[in-house]
N, C-alpha and C positions, 0 to 999 in steps of 0.2 A: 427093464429100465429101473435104472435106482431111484431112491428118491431123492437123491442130489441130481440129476439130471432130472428128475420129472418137473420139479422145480421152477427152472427157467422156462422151460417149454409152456407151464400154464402160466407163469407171468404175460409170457408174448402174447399167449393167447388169450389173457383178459384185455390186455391194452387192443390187441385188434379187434375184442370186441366192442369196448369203448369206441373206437372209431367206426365201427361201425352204426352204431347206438346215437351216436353225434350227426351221422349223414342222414340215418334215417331221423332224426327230427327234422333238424333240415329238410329234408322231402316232405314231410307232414304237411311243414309253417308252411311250406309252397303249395301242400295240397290244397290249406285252406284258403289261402289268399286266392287261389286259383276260380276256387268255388266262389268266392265273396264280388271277384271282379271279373265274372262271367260277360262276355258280350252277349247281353238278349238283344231277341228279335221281334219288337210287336210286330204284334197285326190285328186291326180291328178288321169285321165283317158285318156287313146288312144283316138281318132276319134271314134276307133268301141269299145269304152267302156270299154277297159282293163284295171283294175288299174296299175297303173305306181307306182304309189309311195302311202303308208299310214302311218300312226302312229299309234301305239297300240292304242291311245283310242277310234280312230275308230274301230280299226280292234276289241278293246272292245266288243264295240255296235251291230258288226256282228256276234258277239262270235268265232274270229277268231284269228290268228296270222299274224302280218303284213308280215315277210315273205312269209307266205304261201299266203298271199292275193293277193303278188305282180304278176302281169302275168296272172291273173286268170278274168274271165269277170264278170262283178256286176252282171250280173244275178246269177253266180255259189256263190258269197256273200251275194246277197241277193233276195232269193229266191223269186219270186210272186212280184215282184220289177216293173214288166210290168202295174199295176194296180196302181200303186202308183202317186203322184204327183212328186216326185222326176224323174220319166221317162216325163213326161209334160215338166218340167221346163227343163230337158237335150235339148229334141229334139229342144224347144224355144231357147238353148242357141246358141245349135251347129246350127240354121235355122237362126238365126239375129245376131247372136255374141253378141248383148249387155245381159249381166250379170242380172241376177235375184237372187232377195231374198224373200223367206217364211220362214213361220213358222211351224211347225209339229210337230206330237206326236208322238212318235218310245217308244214302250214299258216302255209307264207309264212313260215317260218323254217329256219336251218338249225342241225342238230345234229350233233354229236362222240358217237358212242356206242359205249358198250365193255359185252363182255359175259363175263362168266367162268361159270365152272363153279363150283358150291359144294357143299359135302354136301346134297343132298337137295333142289339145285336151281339156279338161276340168279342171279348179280346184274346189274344193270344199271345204268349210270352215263351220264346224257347230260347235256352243256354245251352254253345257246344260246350258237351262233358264231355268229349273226347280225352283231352289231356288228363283229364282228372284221372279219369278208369285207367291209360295207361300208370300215371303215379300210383293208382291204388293197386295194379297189378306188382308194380315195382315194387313197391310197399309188405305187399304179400309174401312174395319172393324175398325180399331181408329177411322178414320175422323167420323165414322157412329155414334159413342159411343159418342165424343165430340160434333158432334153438338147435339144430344140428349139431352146429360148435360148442354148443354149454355141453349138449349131452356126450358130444366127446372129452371136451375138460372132466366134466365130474367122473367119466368111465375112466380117466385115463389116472 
């Protein structure tokens, strides 16, 4: 290739990187907002585990009604729940009182859940990341693409 033709070919190919450069911000700002306007899910609990209080998109996830949840013990919500990390991180909370946060996957989704200590019991807050981890997959996947393309510009 001359250099009168290599020319053109890395012009094109900086502007398709700029365009590329401009969607992945765009994806970011979305990632963040996404993160910022999470739909949480409280849920307070007794000492012995009773839920006190839910919102439908919990009581969603348990394929339940928050009425019918209220009063009822997590085991009776979530069945096989003794095996889970979610029982780990209760006994740690209600044992030390300081608050913990993981991450989890509850049917094909992934959640952010944070749990504190309260008089007389526990709260729970959990946000689907779902979208976000796809975004940040996608996210991943540009940077891989662009730096592939520079190191072809520069080789070329």
């Amino acid at each position: 290739m001359t250099p009168m033709a290599s020319r053109p070919f890395r012009q094109s190919l900086r502007l398709r990187l700029v365009g590329r450069r401009s969607r992945m911000i765009s994806a970011t700002l979305a990632l963040v907002l996404a993160g910022t306007m999470g739909a949480s899910s409280p849920v307070a609990f007794a000492d012995d585990l009773t839920i006190t209080f839910c919102n439908q998109a919990w009581a969603d996830l348990v394929q339940g009604q928050a009425a019918q949840l209220t009063g009822k013990k997590i085991s009776d919500a979530l069945p096989g729940w003794q095996n889970t990390t979610l029982r780990t991180v209760y006994k740690a909370v209600i044992t030390t009182g300081w608050h913990q946060q993981y991450s989890v996957n509850y049917q094909g989704r992934e959640f952010d859940v944070w749990v504190w200590r309260a008089p007389g019991g526990l709260l729970l807050f959990s946000d689907d990341i779902t979208a976000r981890r796809q975004m940040e997959a996608e996210l991943a996947e540009a940077r891989r693409h662009d730096l592939d393309s520079e190191r072809q510009l520069l080789a070329g």
